[in-house]
N, C-alpha and C positions, 0 to 999 in steps of 0.2 A: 468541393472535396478535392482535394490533393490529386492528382495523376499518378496510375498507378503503374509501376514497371509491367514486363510482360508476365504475366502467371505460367505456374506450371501445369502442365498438362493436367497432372491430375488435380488439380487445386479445386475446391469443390465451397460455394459460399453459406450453403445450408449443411446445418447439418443435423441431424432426429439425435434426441437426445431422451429417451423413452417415450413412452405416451402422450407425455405433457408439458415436453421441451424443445426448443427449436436454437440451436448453436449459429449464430451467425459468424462467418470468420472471415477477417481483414486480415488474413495470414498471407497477403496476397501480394507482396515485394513493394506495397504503394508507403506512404508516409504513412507517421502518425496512425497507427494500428488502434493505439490505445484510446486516441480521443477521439478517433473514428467511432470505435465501442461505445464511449459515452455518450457521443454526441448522436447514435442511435436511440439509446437511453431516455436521454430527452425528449427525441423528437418521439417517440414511445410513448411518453406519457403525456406529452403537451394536447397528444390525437386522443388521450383517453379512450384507449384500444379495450371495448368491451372486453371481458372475458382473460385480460391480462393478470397475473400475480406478483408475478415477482421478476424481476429485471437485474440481474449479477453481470456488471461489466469484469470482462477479462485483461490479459496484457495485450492481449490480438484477438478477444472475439467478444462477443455477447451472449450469454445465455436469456433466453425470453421463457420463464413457465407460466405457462396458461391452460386456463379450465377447460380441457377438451369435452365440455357439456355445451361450452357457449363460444369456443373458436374450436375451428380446424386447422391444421398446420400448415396448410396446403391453402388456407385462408391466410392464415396467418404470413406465407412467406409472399405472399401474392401481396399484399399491403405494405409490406416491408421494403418490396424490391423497387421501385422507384422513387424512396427517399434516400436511398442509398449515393446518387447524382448530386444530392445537395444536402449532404451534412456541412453541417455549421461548427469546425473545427477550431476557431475561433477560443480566444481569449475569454475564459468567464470566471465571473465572478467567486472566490471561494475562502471560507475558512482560512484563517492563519492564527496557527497554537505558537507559543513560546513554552517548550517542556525544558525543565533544569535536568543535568545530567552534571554524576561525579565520574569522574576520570582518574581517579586513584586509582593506583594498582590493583587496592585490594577487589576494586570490582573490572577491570580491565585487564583480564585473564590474560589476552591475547597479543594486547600493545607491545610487550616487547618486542616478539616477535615477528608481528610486523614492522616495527620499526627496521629490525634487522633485514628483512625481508624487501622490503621498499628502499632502504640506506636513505631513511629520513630521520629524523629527531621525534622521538614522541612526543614534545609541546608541538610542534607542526603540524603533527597528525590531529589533533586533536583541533588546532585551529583551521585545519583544514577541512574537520568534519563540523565545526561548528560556521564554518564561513558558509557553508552554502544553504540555500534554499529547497528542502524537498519537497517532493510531493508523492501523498499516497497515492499508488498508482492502482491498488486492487485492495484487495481484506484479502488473508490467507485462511490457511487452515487450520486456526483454534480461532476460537472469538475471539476479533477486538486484536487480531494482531495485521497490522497492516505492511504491504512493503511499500517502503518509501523509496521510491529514487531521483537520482540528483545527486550521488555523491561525488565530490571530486573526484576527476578523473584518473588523478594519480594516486589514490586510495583504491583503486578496483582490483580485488584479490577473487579466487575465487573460493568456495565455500573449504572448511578444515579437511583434509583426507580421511580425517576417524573421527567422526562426532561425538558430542560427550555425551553421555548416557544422561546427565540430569545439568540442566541449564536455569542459573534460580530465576523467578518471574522477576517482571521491571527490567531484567538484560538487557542492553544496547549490542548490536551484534553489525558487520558490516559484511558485505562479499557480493562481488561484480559492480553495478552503479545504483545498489541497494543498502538500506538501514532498516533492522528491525526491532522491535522490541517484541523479548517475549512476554506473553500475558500470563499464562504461566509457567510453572516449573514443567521443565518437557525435556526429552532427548533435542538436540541439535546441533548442527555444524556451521556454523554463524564466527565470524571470528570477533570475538564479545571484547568492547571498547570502553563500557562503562555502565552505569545501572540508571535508572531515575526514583525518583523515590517515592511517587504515588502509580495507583493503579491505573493500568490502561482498561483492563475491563474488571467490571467491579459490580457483582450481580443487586449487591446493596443499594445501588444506584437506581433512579428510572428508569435514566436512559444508562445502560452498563459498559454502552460500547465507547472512548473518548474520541479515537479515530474516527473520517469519514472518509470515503474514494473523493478526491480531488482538493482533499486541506493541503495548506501550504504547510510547512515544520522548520522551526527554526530553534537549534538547542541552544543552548546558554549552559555554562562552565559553571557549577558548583563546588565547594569545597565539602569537606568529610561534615567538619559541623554545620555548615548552612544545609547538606541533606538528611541528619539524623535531624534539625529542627523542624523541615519542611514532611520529611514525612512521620513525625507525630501529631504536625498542623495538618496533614491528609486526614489520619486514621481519629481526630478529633472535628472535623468537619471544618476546620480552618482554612483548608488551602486551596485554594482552586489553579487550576491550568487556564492561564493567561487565553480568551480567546477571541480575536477580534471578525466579527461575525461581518460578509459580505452587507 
């Protein structure tokens, strides 16, 4: 594990998260916070920790819920605390989606104004957002919507001053070294670059979530027709999202 700078005083590594949750936090000035998080995650489940449920890694911490009929917390952090010496922060294997994205105006609300904003060219911005490699760094808060980061770093804005009241689902949205898509129609302050044209989360589905914490993302540039074709081949069972599995 990484070396960690000096903590603050009150810096605290556990933390009770009601009855039946235990917050682990790498808020702690070291590296790598977030893959510190996962790579507890793992080692979490690799121990097959009786009495565990569910495992939500954070941007800097982890939440652990577990059946307090068959762990204690107080078990639990006692278990915990000297794998914390040797997380495996290391390069792993993951998911990599190719998702198409239009960049027409009509769905990149905001381009101009960033453009104005940055004194770039909106085909640059665009190629800017499409040159890089992200990665889901957590799932947010509606299903199936993930933040990704890895934006270029000369694209980092930070969220609109007045969010819009209704933002339509499939949105591409961008702000700080983050990309989201909304899953659905919601308020948000995202500054919206472009749309994709099938679902991210799509309850018709088995599995309804397409996002995972730690897929790689890489968009590719569609035009107006190649997205009204792709997604009628969504909503008829044709299309799938490119996905090259570890």
């Amino acid at each position: 594990m990484a070396q960690t700078k000096k903590q603050d005083a009150n810096f605290r590594r556990f933390l009770p998260a009601g009855g039946h949750g235990l917050v682990v936090n790498f808020d702690d000035g070291g590296d790598k916070p977030t893959q510190r998080a996962r790579a507890l995650a793992r080692r979490i489940e690799a121990e097959s920790l009786a009495g565990i449920v569910d495992l939500i890694p954070g941007l800097s911490n982890l939440l652990v819920q577990y059946d307090p009929l068959k762990l204690r917390g107080a078990e639990l952090e006692a278990r915990i605390t000297p794998w914390l010496d040797d997380l495996d922060t290391g390069a792993h294997l993951a998911r990599r989606l190719r998702i198409p994205c239009c960049y027409d105006a009509e769905f990149a609300l905001d381009l101009a104004e960033i453009a104005e904003t940055l004194r770039l060219d909106a085909e640059d911005i665009i190629a800017r957002h499409i040159g890089a490699e992200l990665e889901v760094a957590i799932m947010g808060f509606m299903p199936g919507l993930g933040y990704m980061k890895g934006v270029d770093a000369s694209l980092h804005l930070p969220r609109r001053a007045t969010p819009r009241a209704k933002v339509p689902a499939r949105t591409l949205g961008i702000a700080m070294d983050q990309s989201v898509i909304y899953p659905l129609t919601s308020p948000g302050g995202w500054n919206l670059i472009g749309r994709v044209p099938m679902a991210i989360f799509d309850i018709t589905k088995p599995d309804p979530v397409l996002l995972r914490t730690g897929d790689k993302i890489k968009f590719y540039r569609i035009d107006k027709k190649e997205y009204n074709e792709i997604r009628s081949a969504y909503k008829s069972g044709a299309f799938q999202v490119e996905i090259i599995a570890p």
